[in-house]
Backbone as JSON, one array per atom type, in Angstrom:
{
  "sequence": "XXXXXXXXXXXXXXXXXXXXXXXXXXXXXXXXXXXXXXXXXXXXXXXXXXXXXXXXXXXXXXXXXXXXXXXXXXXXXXXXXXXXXXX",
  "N": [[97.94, 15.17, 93.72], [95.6, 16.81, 94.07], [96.74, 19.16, 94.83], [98.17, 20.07, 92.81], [98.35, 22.5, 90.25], [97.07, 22.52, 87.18], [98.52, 22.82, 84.81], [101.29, 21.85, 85.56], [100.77, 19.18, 85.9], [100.85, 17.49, 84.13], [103.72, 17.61, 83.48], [106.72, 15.99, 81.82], [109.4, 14.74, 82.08], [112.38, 15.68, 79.52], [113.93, 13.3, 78.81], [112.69, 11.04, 79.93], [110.03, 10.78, 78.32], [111.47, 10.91, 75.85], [112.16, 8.04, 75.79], [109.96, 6.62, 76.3], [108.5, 6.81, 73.98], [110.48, 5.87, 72.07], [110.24, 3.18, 73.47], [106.94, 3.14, 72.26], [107.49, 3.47, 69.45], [109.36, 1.41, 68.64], [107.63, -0.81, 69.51], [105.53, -0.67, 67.6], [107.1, -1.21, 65.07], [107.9, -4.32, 65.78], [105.72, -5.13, 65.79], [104.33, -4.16, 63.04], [106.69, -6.0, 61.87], [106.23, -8.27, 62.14], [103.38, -9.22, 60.89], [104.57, -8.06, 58.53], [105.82, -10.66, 58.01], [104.25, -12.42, 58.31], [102.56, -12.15, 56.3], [103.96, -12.19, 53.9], [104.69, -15.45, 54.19], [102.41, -16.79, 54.37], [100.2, -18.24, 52.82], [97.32, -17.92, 52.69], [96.8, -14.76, 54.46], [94.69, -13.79, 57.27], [93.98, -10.68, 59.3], [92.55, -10.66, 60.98], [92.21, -13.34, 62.23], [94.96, -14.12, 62.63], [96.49, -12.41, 63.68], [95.48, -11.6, 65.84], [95.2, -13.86, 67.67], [95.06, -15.74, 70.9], [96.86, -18.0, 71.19], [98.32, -18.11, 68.59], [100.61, -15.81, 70.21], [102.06, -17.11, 72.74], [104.54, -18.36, 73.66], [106.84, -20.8, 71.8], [105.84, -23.54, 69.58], [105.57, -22.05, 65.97], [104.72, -19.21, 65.97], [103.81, -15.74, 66.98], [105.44, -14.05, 68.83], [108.23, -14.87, 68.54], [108.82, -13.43, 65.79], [107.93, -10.83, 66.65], [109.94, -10.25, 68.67], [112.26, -10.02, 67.33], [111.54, -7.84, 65.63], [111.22, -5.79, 67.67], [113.85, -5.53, 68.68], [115.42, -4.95, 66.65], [114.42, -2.59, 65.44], [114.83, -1.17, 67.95], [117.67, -1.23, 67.52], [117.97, 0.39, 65.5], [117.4, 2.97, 66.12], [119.02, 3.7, 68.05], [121.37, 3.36, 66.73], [120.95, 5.39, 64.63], [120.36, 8.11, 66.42], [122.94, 7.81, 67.73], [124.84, 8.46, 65.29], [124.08, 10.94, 64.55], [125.27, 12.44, 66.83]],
  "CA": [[97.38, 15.58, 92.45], [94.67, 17.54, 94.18], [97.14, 20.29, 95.27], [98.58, 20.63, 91.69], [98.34, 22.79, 89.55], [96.96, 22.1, 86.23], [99.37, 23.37, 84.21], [102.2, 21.28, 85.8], [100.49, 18.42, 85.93], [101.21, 16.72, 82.44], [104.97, 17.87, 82.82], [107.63, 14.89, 82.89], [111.35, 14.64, 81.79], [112.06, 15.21, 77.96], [114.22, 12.32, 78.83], [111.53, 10.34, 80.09], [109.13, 11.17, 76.93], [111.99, 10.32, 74.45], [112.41, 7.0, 76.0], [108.77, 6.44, 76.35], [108.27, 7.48, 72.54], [111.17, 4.64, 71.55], [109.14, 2.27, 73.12], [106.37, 2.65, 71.24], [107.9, 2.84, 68.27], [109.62, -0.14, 68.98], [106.32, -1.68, 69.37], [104.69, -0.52, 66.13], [108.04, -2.02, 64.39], [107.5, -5.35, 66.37], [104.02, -5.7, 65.28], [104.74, -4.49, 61.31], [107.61, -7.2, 61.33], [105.17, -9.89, 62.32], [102.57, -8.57, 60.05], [104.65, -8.83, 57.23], [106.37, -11.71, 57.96], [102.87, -13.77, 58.16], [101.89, -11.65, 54.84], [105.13, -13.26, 52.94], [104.88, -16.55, 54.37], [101.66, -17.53, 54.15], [99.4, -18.77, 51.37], [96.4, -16.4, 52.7], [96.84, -14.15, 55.61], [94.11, -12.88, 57.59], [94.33, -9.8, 60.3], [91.7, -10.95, 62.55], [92.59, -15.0, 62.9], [96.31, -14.76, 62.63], [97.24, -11.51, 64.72], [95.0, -11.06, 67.53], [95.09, -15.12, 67.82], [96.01, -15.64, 71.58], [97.53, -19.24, 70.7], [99.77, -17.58, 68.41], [101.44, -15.08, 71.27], [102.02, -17.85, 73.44], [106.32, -19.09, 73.21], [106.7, -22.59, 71.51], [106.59, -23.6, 67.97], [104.75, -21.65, 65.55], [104.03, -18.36, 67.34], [104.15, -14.49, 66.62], [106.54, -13.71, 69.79], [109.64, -14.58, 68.13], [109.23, -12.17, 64.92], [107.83, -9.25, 67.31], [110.99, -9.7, 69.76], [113.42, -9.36, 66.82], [111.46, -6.63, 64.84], [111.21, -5.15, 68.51], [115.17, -5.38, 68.86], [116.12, -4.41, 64.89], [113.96, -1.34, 65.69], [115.82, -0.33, 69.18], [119.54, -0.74, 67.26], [118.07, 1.21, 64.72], [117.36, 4.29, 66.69], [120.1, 3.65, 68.77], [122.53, 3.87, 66.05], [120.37, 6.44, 64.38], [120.86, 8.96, 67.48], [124.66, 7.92, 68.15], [125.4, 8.52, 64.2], [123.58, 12.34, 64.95], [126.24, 13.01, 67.81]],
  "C": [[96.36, 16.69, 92.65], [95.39, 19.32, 93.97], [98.03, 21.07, 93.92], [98.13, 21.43, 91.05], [97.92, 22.41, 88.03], [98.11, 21.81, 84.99], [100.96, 22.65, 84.39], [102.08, 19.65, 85.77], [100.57, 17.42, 85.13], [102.67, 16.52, 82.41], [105.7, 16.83, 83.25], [109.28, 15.66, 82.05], [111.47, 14.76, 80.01], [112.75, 13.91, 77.89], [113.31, 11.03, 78.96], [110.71, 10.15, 78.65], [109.77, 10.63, 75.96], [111.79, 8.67, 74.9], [110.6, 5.89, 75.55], [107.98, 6.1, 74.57], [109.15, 6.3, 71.89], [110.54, 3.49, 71.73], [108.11, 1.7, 72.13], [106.5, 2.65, 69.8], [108.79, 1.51, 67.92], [108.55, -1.53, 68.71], [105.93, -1.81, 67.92], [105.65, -1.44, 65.48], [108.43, -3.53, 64.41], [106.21, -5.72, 65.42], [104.01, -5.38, 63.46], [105.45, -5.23, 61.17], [106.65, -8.38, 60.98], [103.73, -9.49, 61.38], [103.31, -8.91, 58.44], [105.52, -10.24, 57.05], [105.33, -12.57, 57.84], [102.26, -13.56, 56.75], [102.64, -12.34, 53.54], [105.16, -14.83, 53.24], [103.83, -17.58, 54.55], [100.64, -17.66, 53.19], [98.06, -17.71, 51.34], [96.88, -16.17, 54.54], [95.61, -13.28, 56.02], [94.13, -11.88, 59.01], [94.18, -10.22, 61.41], [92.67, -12.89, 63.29], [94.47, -15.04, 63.35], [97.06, -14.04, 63.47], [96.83, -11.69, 66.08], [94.6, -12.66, 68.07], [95.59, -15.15, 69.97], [96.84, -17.11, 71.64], [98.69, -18.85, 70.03], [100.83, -16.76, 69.08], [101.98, -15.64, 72.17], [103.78, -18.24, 73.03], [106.28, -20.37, 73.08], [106.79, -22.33, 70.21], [105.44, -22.82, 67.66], [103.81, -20.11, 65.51], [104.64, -16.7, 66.81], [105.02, -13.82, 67.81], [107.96, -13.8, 69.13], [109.62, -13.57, 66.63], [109.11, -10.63, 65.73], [109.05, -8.98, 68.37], [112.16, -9.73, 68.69], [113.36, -8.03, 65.64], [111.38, -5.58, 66.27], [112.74, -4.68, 68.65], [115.2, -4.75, 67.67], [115.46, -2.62, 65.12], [114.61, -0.27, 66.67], [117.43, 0.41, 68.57], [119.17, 0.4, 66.26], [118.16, 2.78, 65.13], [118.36, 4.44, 67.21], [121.27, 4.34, 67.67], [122.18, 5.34, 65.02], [121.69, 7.87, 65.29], [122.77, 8.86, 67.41], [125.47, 8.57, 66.43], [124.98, 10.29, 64.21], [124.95, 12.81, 65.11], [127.64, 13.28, 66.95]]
}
């Protein structure tokens, strides 16, 4: 890193970057599922107690892992088929 260049130093793959970039939108789409899925399904919902809970992240009954791993998936096919519907 010393012997770099500045200027090169940031540069990766646009492949890399897109992939990188699906991720986190992946994520965000994960975490709005479970967001509004606790917003529709419960009587009051609050941000602090019910998201950043770590009891609820935990796998078992009751638990924000299984909406964020199928708004995480629903989000992937979406791009996925997105992109392939492009081509």
């Amino acid at each position: 890193m010393g012997d770099m260049p500045n200027n090169t130093l940031w540069k990766t793959n646009p492949k890399y970057r897109k992939h990188i970039l699906d991720a986190i939108v992946c994520f965000l789409g994960g975490i709005l599922f479970v967001i509004s899925v606790n917003m529709f399904a419960a009587d009051t919902f609050r941000l602090d107690d019910d998201l950043f809970d770590y009891d609820e992240w935990r796998l078992g009954y009751r638990n924000n892992s299984g909406p964020f791993l199928f708004g995480y998936i629903i989000t992937y096919i979406i791009i996925f088929v997105k992109r392939a519907y492009k081509k």
